[in-house]
C-alpha positions as MATLAB code, in Angstrom:
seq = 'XXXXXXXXXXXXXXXXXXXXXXXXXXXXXXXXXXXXXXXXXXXXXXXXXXXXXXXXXXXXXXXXXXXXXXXXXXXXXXXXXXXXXXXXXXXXXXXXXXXXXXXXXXXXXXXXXXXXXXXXXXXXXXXXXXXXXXXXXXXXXXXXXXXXXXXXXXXXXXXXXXXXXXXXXXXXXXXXXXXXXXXXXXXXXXXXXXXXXXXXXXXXXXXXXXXXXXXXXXXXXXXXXXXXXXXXXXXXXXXXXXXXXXXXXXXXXXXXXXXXXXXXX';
ca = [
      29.524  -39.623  -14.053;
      28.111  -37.806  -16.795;
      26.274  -34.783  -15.704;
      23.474  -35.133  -18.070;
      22.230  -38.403  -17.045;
      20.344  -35.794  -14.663;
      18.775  -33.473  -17.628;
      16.297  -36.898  -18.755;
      12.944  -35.223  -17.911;
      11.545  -38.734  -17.554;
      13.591  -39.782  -14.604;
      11.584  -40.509  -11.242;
      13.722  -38.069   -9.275;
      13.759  -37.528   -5.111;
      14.943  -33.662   -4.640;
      16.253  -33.545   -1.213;
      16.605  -29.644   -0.729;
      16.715  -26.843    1.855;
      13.602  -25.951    3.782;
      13.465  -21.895    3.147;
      12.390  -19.702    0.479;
      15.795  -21.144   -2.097;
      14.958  -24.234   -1.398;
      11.153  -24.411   -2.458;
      12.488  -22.065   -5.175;
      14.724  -24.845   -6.650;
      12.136  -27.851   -5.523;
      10.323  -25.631   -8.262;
      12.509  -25.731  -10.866;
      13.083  -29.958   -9.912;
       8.731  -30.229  -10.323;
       8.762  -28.425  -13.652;
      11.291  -30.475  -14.810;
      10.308  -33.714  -13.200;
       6.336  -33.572  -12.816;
       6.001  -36.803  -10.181;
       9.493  -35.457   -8.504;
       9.236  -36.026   -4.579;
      11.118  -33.954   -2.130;
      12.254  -34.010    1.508;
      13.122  -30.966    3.199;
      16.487  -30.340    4.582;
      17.322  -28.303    7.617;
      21.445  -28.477    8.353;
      20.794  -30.433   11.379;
      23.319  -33.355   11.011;
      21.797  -36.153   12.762;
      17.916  -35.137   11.613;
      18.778  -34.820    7.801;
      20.621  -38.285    8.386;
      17.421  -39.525    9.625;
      15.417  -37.958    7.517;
      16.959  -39.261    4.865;
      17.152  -42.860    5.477;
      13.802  -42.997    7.026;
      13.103  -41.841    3.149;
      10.839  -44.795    2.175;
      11.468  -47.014   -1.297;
      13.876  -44.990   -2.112;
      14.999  -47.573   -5.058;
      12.362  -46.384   -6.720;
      14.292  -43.116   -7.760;
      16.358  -43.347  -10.868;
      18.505  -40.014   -9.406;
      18.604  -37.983   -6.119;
      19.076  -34.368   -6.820;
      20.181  -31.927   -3.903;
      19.393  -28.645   -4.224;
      20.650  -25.471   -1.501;
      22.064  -28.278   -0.121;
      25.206  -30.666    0.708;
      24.764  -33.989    2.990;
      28.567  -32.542    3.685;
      28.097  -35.239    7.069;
      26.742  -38.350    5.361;
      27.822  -38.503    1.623;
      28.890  -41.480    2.683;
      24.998  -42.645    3.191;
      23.818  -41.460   -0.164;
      26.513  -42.883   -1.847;
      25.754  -46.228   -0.512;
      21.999  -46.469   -2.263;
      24.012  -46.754   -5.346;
      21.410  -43.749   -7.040;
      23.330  -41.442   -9.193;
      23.435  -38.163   -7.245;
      23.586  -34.786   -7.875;
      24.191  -31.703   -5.835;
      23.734  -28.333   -6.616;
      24.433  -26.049   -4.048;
      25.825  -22.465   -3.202;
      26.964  -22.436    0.279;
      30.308  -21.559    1.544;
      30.694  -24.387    4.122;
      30.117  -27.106    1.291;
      33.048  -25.457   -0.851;
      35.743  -28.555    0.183;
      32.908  -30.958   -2.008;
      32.898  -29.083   -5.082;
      33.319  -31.707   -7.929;
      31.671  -31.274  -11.282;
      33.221  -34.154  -12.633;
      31.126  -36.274  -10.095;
      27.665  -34.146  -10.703;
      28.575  -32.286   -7.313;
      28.853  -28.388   -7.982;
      28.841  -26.076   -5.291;
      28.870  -22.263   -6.712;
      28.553  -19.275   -4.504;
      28.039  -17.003   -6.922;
      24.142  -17.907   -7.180;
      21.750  -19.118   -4.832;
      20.706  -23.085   -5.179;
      17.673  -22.235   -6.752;
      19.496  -20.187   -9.231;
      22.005  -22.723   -9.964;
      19.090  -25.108  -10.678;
      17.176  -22.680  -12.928;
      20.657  -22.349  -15.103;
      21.186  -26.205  -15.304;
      17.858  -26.818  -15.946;
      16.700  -24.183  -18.079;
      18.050  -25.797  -21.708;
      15.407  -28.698  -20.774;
      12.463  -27.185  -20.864;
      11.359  -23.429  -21.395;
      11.077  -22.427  -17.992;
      11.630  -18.626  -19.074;
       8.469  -18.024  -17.048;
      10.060  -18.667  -14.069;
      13.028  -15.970  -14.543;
      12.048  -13.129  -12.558;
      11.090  -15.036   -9.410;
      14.166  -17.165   -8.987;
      15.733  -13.611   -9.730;
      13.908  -12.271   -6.450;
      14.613  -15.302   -4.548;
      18.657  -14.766   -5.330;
      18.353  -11.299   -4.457;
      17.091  -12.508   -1.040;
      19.237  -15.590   -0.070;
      22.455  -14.198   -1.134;
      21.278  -10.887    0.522;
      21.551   -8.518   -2.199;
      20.869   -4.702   -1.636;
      22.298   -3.015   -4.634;
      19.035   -1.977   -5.652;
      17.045   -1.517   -2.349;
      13.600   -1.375   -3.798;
      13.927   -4.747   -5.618;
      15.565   -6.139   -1.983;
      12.849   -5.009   -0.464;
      10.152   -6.835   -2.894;
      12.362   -9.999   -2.409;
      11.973   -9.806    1.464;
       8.083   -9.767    1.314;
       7.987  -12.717   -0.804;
      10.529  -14.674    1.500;
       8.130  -12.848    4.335;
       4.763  -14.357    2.414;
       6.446  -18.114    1.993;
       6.606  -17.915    5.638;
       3.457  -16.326    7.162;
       1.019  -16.830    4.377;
       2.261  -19.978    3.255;
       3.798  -21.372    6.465;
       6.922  -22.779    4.878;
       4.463  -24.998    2.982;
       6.163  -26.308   -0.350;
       2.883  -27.741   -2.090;
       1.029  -24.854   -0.978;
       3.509  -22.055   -2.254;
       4.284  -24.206   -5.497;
       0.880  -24.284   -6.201;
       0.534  -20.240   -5.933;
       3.372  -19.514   -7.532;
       3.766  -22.345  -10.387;
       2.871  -19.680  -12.911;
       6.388  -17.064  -11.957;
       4.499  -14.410  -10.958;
       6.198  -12.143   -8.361;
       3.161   -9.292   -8.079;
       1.685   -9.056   -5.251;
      -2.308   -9.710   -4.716;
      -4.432   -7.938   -2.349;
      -4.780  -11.162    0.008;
      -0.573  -10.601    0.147;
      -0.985   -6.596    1.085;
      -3.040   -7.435    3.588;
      -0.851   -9.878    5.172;
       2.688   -8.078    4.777;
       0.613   -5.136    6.136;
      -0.569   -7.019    9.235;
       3.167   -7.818    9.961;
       4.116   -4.579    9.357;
       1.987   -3.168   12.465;
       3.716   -6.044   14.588;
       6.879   -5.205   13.628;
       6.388   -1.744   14.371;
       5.336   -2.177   17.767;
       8.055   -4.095   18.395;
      10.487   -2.008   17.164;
       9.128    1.444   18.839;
       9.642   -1.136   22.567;
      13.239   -1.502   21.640;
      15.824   -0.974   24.298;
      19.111   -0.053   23.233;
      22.341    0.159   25.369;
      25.311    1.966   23.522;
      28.656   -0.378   23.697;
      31.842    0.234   24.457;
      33.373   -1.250   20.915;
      30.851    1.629   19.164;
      27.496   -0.871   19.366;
      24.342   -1.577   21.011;
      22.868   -4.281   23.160;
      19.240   -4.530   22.883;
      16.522   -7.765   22.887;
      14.247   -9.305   20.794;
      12.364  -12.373   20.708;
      10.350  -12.477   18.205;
      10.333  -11.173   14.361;
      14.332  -11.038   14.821;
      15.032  -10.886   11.104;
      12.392   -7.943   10.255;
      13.208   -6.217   13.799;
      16.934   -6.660   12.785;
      16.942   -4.928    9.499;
      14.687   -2.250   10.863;
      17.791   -1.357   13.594;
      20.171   -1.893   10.273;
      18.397    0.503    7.937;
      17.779    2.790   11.077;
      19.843    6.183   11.574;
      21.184    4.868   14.697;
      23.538    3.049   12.559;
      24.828    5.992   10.749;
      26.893    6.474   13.745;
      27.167    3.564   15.318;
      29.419    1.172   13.121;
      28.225   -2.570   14.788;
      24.646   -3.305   16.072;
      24.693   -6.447   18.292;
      21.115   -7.903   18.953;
      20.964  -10.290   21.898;
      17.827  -12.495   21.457;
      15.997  -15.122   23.327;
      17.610  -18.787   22.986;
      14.365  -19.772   21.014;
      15.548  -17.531   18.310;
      19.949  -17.948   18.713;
      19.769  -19.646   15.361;
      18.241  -16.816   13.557;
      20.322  -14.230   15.137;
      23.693  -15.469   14.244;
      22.387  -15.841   10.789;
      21.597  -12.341   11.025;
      24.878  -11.555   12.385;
      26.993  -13.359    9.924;
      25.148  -12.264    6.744;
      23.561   -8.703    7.725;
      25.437   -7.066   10.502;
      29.649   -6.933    9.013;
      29.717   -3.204    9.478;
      33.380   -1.538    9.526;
];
């Protein structure tokens, strides 16, 4: 199919897309292109994104269903069988096997999904305004620390799309419609607040030195701040692996933590 069937800005478009901070970043993009564009968040649970997507009502309605951060990698099969032209555009390793421009699915890990969209998008429409904050958010997702102090801006707007805006799409699109990536008082105050907590928990911290040149320690809550407190800490200067055992209510976020923070030789 040809890809540019999905650059008509007058399209009625359903953006299935990831839940986090790329995901709301591309659902952006996909509601600056497509002002009436719907979404549906996605969370890389296999049988809940199935059902959330066929519980999807009137979905005939839609003249294209654009993925973003995202691959329905286990039911393709489903989507395919609306008969809407789809498109994916996605950045994740695990969807690499899927990767077919010719067929409007491109899967690219050299950007983040929001990224991706911006570039596909971005001869549509002047969205130039929207640069610099789809910059932050790829600096983020794809976890880059190159240049530390822009790293560390990215992680307190990820932070502030969680606590302030409580992974709320309409409410962060709203806020941040314009591209700004300052931060206002009301965010200070916030990012501050967390700050304390994160302290405190951090100070608590138990740590029991490993044989294989680690530590054990536990954590159950604010795992991905606590985590790159331990990371950036001097115990790591001479301790090559830092292995965080956390409660089961947070296992998912530690193994993300693990696979994309902690690779230390």
């Amino acid at each position: 199919m040809d890809i540019q069937y999905f650059k008509n800005p007058n399209m009625n478009v359903l953006n299935c897309t990831h839940y986090d901070l790329d995901g709301v970043g591309s659902h952006l993009i996909i509601k600056t292109i497509f002002p009436n564009a719907k979404y549906a968040k996605m969370y890389y649970g296999k049988d809940n994104d199935l059902l959330t997507f066929n519980t999807i009502p009137n979905k005939e309605q839609y003249n294209a269903i654009i993925f973003t951060d995202y691959t329905p990698a286990t039911f393709m099969d489903n989507v395919r069988a609306t008969g809407i032209p789809t498109m994916v555009l996605d950045h994740h390793a695990s969807a690499s096997a899927f990767n077919d421009p010719s067929n409007a699915i491109i899967i690219d890990k050299s950007a983040c999904g929001a990224r991706l969209t911006y570039d596909f998008y971005q001869d549509v429409k002047n969205i130039s305004h929207l640069e610099e904050l789809i910059g932050y958010i790829d600096t983020f997702d794809r976890w880059v620390r190159t240049d530390m102090e822009r790293f560390e801006h990215a992680c307190k707007l990820n932070m502030l799309f969680k606590e302030k805006y409580k992974l709320n799409f309409d409410a962060w699109i709203e806020a941040y419609k314009d591209g700004h990536t300052n931060l206002t008082d009301d965010d200070i105050a916030v990012l501050d607040k967390i700050e304390n907590e994160v302290n405190d928990i951090y100070n608590n911290l138990q740590f029991t030195d490993l044989p294989c040149g680690g530590v054990l320690t536990r954590c159950d809550k604010r795992s991905t701040e606590v985590g790159l407190r331990i990371q950036d800490s001097k115990k790591l200067n001479r301790l090559p692996l830092v292995q965080l055992l956390w409660a089961v209510t947070d296992l998912l976020a530690v193994v993300r933590l693990l696979m994309k923070r902690l690779l230390w030789k």
